[in-house]
C-alpha positions as CSV (number, residue, x, y, z in Angstrom):
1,X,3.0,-31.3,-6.6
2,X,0.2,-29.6,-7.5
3,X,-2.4,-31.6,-5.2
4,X,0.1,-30.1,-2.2
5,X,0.1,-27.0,-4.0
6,X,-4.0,-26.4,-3.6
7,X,-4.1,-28.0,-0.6
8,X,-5.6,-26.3,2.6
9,X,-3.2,-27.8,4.8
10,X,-0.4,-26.0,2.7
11,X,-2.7,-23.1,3.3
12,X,-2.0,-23.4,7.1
13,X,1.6,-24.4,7.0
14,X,2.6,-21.3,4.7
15,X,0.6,-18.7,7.3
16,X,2.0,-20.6,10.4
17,X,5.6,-19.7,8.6
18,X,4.5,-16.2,7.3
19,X,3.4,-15.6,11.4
20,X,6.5,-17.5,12.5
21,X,9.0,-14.9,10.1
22,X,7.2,-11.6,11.1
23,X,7.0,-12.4,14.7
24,X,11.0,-12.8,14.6
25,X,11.3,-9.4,12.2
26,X,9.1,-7.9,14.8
27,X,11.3,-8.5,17.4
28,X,14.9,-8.1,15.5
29,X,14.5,-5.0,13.4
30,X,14.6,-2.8,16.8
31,X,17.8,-4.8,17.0
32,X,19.6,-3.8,14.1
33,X,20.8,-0.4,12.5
34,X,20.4,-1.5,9.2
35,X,16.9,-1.3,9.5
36,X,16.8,2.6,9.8
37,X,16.9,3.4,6.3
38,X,14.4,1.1,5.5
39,X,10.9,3.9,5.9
40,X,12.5,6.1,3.0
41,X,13.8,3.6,0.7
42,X,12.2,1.3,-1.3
43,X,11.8,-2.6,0.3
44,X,13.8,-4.2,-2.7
45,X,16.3,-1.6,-2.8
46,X,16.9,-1.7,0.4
47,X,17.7,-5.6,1.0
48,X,20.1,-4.9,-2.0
49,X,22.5,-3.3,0.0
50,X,21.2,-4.8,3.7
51,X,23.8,-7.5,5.2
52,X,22.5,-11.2,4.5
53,X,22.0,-11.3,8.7
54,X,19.6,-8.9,8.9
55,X,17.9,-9.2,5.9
56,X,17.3,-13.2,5.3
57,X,13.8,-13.6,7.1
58,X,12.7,-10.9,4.6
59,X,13.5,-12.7,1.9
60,X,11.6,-15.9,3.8
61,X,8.7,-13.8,3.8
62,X,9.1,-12.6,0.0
63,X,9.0,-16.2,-0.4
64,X,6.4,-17.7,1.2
65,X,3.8,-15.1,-0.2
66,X,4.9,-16.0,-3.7
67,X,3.4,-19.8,-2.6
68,X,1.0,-18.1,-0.7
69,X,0.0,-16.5,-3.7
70,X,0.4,-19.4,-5.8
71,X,-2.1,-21.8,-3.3
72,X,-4.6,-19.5,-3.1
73,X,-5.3,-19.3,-7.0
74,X,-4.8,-23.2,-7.2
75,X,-7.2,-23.2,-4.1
76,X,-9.8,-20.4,-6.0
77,X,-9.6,-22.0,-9.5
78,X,-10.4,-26.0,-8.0
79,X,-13.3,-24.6,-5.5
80,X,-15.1,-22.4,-8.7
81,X,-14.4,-25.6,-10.9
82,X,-15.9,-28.0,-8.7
83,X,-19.1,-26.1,-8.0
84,X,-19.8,-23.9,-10.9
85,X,-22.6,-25.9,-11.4
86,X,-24.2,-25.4,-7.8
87,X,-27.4,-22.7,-7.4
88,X,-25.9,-20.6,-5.2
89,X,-23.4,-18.8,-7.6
90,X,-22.7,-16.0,-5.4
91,X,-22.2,-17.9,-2.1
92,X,-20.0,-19.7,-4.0
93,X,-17.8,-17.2,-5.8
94,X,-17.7,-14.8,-2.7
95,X,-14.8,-16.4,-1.1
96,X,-13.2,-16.4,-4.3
97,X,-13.7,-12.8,-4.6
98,X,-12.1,-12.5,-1.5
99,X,-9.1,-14.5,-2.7
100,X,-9.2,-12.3,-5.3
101,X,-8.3,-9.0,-3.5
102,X,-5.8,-10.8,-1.4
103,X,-3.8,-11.0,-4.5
104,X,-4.2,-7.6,-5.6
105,X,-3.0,-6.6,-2.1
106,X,0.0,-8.7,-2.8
107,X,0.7,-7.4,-6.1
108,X,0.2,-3.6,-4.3
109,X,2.9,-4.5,-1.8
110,X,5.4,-6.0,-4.2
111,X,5.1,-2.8,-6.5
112,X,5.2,-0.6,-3.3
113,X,8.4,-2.4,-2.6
114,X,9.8,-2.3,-6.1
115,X,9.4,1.4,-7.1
116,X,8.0,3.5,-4.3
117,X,10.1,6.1,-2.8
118,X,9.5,8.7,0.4
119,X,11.7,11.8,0.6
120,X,11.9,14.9,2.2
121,X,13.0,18.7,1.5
122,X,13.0,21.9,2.4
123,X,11.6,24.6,-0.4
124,X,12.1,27.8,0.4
125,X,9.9,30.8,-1.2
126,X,10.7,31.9,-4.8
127,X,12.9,28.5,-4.8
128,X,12.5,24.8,-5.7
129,X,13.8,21.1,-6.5
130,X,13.4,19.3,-9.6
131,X,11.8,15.7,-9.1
132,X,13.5,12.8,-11.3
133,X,10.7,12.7,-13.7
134,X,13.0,16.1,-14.8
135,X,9.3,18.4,-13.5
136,X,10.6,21.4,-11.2
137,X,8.5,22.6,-8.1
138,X,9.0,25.9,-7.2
139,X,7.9,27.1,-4.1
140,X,5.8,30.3,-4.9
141,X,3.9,31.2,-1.3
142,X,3.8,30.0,2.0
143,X,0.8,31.0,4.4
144,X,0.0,30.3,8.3
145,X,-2.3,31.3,10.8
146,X,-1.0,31.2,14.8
147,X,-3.2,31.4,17.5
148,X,-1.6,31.7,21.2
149,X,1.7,30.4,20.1
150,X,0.0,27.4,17.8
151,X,0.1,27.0,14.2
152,X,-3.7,26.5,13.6
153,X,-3.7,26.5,9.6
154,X,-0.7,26.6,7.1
155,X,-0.6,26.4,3.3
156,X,1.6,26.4,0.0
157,X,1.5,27.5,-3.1
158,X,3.7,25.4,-5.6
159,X,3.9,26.2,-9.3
160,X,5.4,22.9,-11.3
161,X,7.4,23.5,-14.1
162,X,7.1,20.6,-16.9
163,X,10.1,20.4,-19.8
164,X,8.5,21.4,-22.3
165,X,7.9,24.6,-20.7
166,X,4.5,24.5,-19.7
167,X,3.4,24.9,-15.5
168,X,0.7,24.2,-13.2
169,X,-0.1,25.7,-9.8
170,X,-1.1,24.1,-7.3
171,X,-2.3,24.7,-3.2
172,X,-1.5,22.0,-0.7
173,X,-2.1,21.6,2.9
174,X,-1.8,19.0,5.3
175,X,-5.1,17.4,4.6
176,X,-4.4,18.1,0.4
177,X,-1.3,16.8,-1.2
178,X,-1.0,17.3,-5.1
179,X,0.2,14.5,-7.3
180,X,2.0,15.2,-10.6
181,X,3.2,12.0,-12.9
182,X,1.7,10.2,-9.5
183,X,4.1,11.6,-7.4
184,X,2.1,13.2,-4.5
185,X,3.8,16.7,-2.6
186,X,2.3,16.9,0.9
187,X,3.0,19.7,3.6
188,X,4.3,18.7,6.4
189,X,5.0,22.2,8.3
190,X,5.8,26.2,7.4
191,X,8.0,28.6,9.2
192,X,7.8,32.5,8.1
193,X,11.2,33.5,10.2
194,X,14.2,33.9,9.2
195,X,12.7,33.2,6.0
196,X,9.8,31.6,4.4
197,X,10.3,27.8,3.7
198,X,8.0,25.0,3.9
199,X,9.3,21.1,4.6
200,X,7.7,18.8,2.0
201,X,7.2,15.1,1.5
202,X,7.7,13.7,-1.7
203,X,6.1,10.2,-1.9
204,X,5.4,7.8,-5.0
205,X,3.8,4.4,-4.5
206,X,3.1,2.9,-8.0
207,X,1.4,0.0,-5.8
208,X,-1.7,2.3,-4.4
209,X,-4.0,1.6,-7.4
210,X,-4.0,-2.4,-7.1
211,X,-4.2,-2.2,-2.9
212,X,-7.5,0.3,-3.6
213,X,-9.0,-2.8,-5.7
214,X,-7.8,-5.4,-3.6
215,X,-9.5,-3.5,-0.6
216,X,-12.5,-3.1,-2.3
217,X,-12.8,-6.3,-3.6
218,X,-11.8,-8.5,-0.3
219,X,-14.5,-5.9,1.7
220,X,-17.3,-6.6,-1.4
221,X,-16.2,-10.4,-0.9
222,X,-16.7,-10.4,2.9
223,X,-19.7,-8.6,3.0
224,X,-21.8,-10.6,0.5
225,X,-20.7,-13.9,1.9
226,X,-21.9,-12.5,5.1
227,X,-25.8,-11.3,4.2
228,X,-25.9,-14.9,1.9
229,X,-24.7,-16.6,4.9
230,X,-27.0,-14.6,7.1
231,X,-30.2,-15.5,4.7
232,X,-29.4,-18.9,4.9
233,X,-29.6,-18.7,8.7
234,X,-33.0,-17.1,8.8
235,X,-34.7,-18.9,6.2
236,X,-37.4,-21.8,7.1
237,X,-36.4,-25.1,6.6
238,X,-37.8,-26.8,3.5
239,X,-41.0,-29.1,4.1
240,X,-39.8,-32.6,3.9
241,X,-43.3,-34.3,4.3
């Protein structure tokens, strides 16, 4: 089991499955209704309450990356073992750096999946909505500029209000969201008439941290096996007379 397990050819077989899944998914999820809830509710949540039908190549997918996952640590852990002693440490730890951040990425996506949430309101001014973490935003000042009959800069003020009694303020606009308890508030559009009102987006992803270091690591692992790679190529070969 575990010489199939580490095996490259499971490598391929697992991906040609993974490919074979999504490509389906691709083309069913237009299909079905179910699938509309699925941008503002969490992936696991969601396939809770999903019909068995609609739902099962998901679950293949969920699977496959588990022994996805599984072979590519097998895969990392024989490959470092079997040439730790070689000269070229980095040329040989770079692909398992890469491996590496492909794990993170899949631990990012299954925590994105698990917790994450996306959800819209409207605040209106001197109003607000408590958040589940039991913090209130209230909506103190919206702002916009309109230049021949186009909104050409808009803002918010938001003042949160923590249980024990203590607030923050805060100004967002579409290119700066604020984040309290790592839930991130970003302003999606202002209207002034009949009354001043802003539409939000709440959004929490507990899976952002752990795809930032998978990115960074799988980028670091691809570019240093590149320039070692590259040196390789241009040195000289070695004198054999």
């Amino acid at each position: 089991m575990y010489s199939i397990l580490k095996s490259i050819r499971t490598t391929n077989f697992l991906l040609a499955a993974l490919m074979g899944l999504l490509v389906y998914g691709a083309v069913a999820m237009p299909l079905s209704p179910s699938f509309r809830s699925l941008s503002s509710t969490a992936l696991f949540d969601w396939m809770k309450t999903a019909p068995l039908t609609a739902s099962w190549w998901l679950y293949g997918c969920v699977a496959v990356l588990f022994l996805l996952a599984v072979n590519t640590v097998l895969c990392s852990i024989e490959s470092v073992l079997r040439k730790r002693k070689g000269r070229q440490w980095l040329l040989t730890t770079s692909p398992q750096v890469i491996h590496a951040g492909f794990c993170f990425i899949l631990v990012a996506h299954l925590l994105s999946s698990y917790g994450s949430f996306h959800k819209h309101a409207v605040l209106y001014e001197g109003y607000g909505a408590r958040m589940e973490s039991g913090v209130r935003v209230h909506l103190k000042e919206v702002k916009s500029r309109v230049e021949s009959g186009h909104v050409t800069d808009m803002k918010a003020t938001v003042v949160y209000t923590y249980p024990d009694g203590s607030t923050k303020e805060a100004t967002v606009s579409p290119n700066n969201p604020a984040f309290v308890d790592g839930t991130g508030l970003y302003l999606k559009r202002v209207t002034t008439d009949p009354v001043p009102a802003a539409l939000v987006l709440f959004s929490y992803d507990p899976g952002a941290l752990p795809a930032l270091i998978g990115g960074v690591l799988f980028i670091t692992g691809i570019l240093t096996l590149v320039v070692l790679k590259l040196q390789d190529k241009d040195r000289p070969p070695a004198d054999t007379a």
